[in-house]
C-alpha positions as CSV (number, residue, x, y, z in Angstrom):
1,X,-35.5,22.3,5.3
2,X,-34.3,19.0,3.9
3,X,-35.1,15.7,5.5
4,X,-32.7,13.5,6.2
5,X,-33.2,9.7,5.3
6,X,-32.2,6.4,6.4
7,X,-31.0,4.3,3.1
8,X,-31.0,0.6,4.9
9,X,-29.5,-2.1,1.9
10,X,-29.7,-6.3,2.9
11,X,-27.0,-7.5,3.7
12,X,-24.3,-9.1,1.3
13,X,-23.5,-12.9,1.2
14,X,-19.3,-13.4,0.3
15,X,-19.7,-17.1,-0.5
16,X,-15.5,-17.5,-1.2
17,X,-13.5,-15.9,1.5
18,X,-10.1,-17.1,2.6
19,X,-9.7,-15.0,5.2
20,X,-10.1,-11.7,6.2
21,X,-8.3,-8.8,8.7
22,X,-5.3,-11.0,8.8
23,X,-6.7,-14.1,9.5
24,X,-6.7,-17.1,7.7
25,X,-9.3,-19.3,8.3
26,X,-7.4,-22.6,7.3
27,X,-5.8,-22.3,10.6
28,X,-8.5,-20.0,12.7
29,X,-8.5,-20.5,16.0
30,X,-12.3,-19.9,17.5
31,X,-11.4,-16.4,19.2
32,X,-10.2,-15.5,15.2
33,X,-13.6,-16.9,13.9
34,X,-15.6,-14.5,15.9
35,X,-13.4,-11.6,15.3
36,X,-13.8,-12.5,11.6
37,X,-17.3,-12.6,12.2
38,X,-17.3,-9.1,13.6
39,X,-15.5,-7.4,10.9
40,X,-17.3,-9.1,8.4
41,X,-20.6,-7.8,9.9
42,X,-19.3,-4.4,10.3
43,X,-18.4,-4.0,6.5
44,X,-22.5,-4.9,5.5
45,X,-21.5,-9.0,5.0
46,X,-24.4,-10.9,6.6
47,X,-23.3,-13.8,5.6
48,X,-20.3,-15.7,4.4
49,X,-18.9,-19.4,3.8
50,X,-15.1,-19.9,5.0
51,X,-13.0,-20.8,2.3
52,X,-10.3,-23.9,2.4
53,X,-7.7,-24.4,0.3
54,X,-6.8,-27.7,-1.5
55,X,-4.4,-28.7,0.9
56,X,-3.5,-32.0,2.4
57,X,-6.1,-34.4,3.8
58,X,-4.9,-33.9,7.6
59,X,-5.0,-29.5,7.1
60,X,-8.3,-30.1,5.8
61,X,-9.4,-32.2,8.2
62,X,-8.5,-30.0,10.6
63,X,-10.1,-27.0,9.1
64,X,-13.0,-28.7,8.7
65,X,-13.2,-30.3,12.9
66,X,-12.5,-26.5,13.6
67,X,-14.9,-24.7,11.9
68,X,-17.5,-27.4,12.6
69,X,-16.7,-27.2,16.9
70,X,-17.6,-23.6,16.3
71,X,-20.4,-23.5,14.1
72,X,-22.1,-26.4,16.5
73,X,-20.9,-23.5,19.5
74,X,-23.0,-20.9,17.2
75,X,-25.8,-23.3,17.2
76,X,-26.2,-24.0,20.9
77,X,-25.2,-20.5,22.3
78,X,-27.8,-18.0,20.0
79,X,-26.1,-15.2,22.0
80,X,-22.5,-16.7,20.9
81,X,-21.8,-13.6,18.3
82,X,-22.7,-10.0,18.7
83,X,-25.9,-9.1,16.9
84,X,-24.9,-7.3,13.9
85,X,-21.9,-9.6,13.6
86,X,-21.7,-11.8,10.0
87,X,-22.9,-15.7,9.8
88,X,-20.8,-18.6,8.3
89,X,-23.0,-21.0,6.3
90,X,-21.3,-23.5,6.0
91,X,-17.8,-24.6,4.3
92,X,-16.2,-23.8,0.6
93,X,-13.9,-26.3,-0.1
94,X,-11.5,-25.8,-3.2
């Protein structure tokens, strides 16, 4: 009888994303950032960094307030995204 076996790999780290599951993270709102996060951690990426276009000053600043409101929301609430769901780092900035 053959034994089955659990093959467990780390998980990735996608470090120039622009999106993902139709949404684009120049213009996520925070509900879109945790679904992001969910599908991200569902397809083995642990970890990620939200990529920004070169756009104009105003987008990015924008971007940048948006993705900052919810990473400090991350921060505070350690129960804010479900367990096995991805982790932005940070920002990419092109």
């Amino acid at each position: 009888m053959a034994h089955s076996q659990t093959v467990s790999t780390p998980s990735f780290w996608d470090l120039h994303l622009h999106g993902v599951a139709g949404v684009d993270f120049m213009h996520a709102s925070h509900d879109e950032m945790v679904y992001s996060c969910e599908v991200l951690g569902k397809n083995g990426i642990g970890y990620f960094a939200p990529t920004l276009l070169a756009s104009s000053p105003n987008q990015l600043n924008s971007a940048c307030k948006n993705w900052g409101e919810f990473h400090s929301k991350l921060t505070r609430q350690k129960n804010y995204l479900p367990k096995a769901a991805s982790t932005p780092l940070g920002l990419h900035l092109e």
